[in-house]
N, C-alpha and C positions, 0 to 999 in steps of 0.2 A: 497435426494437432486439431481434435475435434472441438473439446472443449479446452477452458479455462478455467480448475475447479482449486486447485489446490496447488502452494509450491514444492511440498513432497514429493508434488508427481513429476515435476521439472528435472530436469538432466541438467549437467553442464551446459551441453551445447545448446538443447533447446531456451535455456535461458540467454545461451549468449546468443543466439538468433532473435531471442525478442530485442532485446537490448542493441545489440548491432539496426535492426530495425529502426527504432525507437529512435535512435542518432539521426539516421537519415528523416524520419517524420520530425525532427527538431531543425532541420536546415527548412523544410516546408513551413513549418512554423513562426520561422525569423524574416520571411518575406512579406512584399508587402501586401498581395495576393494569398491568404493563407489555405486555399484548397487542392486538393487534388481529385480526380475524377473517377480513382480506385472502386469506389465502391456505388457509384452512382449505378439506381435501379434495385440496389439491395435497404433492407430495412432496418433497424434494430431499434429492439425495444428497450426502454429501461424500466424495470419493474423493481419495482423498489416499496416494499412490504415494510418496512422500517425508516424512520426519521433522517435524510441524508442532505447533506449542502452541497460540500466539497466532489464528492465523490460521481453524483449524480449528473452536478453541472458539467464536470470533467469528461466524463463517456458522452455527455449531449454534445460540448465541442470536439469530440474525438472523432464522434460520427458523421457530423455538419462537415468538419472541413473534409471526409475523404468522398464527402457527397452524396451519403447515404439519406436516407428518409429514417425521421427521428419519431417516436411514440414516447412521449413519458407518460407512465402508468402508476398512481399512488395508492394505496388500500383509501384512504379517506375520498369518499364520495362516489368508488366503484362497489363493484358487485361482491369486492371480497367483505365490503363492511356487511352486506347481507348477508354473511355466511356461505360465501362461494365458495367451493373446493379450488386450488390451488388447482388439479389436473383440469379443473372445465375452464380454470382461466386463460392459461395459457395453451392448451387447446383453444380457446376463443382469437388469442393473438397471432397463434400461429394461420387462422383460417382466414384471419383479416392478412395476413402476409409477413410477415414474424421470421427474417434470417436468422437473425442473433436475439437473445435473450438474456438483457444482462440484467441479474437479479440481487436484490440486497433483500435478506431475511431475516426472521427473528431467532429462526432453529439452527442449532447446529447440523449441516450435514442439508442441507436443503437444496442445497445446489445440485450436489452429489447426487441426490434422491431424484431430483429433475431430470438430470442427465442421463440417469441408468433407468425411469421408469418405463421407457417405450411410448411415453405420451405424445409425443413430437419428436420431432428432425431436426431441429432448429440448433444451432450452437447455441451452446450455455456459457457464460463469462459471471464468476464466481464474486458479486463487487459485495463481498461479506455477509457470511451466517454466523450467526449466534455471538458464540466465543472463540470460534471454532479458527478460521480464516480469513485473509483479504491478499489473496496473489496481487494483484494491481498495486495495493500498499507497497507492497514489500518490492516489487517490481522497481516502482519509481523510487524506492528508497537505495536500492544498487544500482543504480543507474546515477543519482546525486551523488554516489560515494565515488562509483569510477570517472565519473567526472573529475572528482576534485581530484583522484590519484595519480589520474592523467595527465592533471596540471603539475602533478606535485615533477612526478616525471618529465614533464615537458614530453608528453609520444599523445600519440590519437587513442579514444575510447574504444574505438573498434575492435572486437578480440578480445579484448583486457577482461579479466575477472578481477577479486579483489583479495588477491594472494597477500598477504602482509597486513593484510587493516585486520585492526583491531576496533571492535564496535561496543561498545555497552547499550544493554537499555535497560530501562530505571522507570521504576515505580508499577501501577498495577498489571501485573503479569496475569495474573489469573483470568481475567477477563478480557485479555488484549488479544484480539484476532491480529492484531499487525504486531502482534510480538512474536505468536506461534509462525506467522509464514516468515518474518525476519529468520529466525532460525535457521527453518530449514532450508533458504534461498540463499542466504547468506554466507552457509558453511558451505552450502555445494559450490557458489563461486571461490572457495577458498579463504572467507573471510575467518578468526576468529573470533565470537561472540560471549559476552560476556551478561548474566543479565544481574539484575541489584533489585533488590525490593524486599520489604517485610516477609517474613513468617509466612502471616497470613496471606500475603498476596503474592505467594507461589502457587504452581496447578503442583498437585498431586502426582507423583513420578517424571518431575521434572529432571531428578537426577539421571533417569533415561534420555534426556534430548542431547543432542549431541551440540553440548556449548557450557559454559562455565557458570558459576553458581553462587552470589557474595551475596552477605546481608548489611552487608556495609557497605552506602555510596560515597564514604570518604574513603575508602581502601579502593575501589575502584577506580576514583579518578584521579590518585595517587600512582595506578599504572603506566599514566600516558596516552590515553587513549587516541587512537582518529577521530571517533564520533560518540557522542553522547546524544540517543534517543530517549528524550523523555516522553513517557506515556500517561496520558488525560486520563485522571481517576473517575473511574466509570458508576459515576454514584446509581445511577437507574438500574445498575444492574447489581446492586448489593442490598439483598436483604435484609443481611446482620452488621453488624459496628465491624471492621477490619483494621480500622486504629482509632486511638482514643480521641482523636479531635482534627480539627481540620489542621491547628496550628502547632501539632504534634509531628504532621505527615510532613508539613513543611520543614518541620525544625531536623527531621531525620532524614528527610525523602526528597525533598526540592534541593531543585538547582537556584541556588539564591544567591545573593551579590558577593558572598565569602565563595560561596564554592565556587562559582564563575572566575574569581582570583585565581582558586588552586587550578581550575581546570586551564588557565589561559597558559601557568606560570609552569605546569607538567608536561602539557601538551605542546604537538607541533604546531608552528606560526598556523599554518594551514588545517587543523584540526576545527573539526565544526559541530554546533549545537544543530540535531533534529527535532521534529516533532509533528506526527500524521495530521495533528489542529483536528478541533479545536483547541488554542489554548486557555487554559487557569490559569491565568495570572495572578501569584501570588498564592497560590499553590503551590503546582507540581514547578513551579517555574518561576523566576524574578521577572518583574518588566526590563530590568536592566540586559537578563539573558537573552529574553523574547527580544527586545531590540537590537542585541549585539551583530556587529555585522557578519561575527558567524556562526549566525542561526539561520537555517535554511530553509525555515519553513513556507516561503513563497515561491524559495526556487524549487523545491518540492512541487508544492501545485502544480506550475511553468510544467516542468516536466513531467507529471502525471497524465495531463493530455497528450504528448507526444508519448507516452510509454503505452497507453490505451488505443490512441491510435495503429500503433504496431500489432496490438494483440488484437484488434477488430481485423485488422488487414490480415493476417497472417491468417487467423479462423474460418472468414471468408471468403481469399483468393487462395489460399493454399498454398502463397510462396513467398519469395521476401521479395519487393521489390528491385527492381534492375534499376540501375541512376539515370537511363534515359526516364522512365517515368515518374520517379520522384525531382525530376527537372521540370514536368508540362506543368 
């Protein structure tokens, strides 16, 4: 694996190599020592062209503990705000020493374009373009799922895909880079996916992805689901009105203290609320859901560093670690 661009591009196996990984950088995680010496001497960068919290601090401790040397690089106050071309910049970081490049954009396909331009050598790790994608999202979000399936089984994560789960996710799809790579990461692990949302906030030949299709989020969690991913109505990126009001989306679209009922009363004990956060409270979501204890959106986090630490290591050692060295 060169890069990290996309989870269409993902296999079975290749994804169950990240995630097999991912487990073992999660036992380095729970110690009380959190580094390893993997990557020490190697650099990476986070270049991040676009507004990030989560995401960005997550690849900084990804990197920190495998003992890499970290660069955060932001458009505000660099040379991109001068009008610098995207090829001179990162040509500039790779001359300064630049392994990995992990980059978050505003274009769809930027990643892609990085990767295949011939500008640099450097791996590219895809941490969200446009509308387009966010592997890493989708990554640590089947990673939280086979965890819980594992429990449900009482057997080890290692191996497992998610044969038998059922997933929804709910609300702006159109816009949701962690909805398109859910999809596709999601059904290749064997999950089936379901997604809920308005009309308007479906993408356009969605009846081509391979997953299921309702406009009604009370017929969905009438199913049974495993997981309910609600997704952050992405107002910065909506030109036009997509529903009539904030407290219309809620009334049709939120997970609210009634539908947190049907979902507790449908669903298995073990069935859990997601959410990539930021959240809107009181929106796409009740504080009641956001607080419930199963909503997972810090174990998320938790494990979005050990899911990025896997995809740093694997990109730039080129192998999955052996348990002697995820022990030093």
């Amino acid at each position: 694996m060169k890069h990290l661009l996309s989870t269409a591009d993902l296999s079975r196996s290749d994804a169950l190599q990240i995630l097999d990984t991912a487990e073992e950088m999660a036992a380095v995680s729970g110690r009380e020592v959190k580094k390893l010496p993997a990557l020490r001497g190697r650099t990476v960068v986070n270049l991040f062209l676009e507004d990030s919290t989560r995401t960005r601090i997550s690849f900084e401790a990804a990197a920190k503990r495998l003992s890499a040397d970290v660069i955060n690089f932001s458009a505000k106050g660099s040379s991109v705000s001068k009008g610098e071309s995207l090829k001179d910049t990162v040509q500039t970081l790779e001359a300064i020493g630049a392994d990995a490049i992990v980059m978050r954009h505003w274009g769809s396909g930027a990643a892609a374009q990085l990767a295949s331009s011939g500008w640099i050598t450097s791996a590219v790790v895809n941490a969200g373009d446009g509308t387009h994608e966010h592997p890493t999202q989708a990554l640590l979000d089947a990673f939280t799922l086979r965890r819980h399936l594992s429990r449900r089984h009482g057997s080890a994560p290692h191996g497992r895909d998610l044969e038998g789960m059922h997933v929804v996710i709910v609300g702006d799809i159109l816009h949701s880079r962690v909805a398109r790579s859910n999809v596709w990461l999601l059904t290749t692990l064997g999950a089936r996916v379901t997604l809920a949302a308005p009309p308007t906030l479906m993408p356009f030949g969605v009846d081509a992805w391979p997953c299921e299709v309702t406009y009604s989020l009370d017929e969905a969690l009438a199913t049974g689901p495993d997981a309910v991913m609600m997704l952050r109505v992405q107002a910065e990126r909506m030109k036009d009105a997509f529903f009539p009001s904030a407290a219309e989306y809620t009334r049709s679209w939120g997970l609210t203290d009634e539908r947190l009922a049907v979902f507790e009363s449908t669903s298995a004990a073990d069935a859990i609320i997601m959410h990539p956060g930021p959240m809107n409270r009181g929106l796409e979501i009740s504080s009641a859901a956001a607080d419930s204890p199963r909503n997972t959106a810090l174990e998320q986090v938790t494990n979005g560093v050990s899911v990025r630490m896997a995809v740093l290591y694997l990109l730039l050692s080129g192998s999955a670690p052996d348990s002697q060295e995820a022990t030093v």
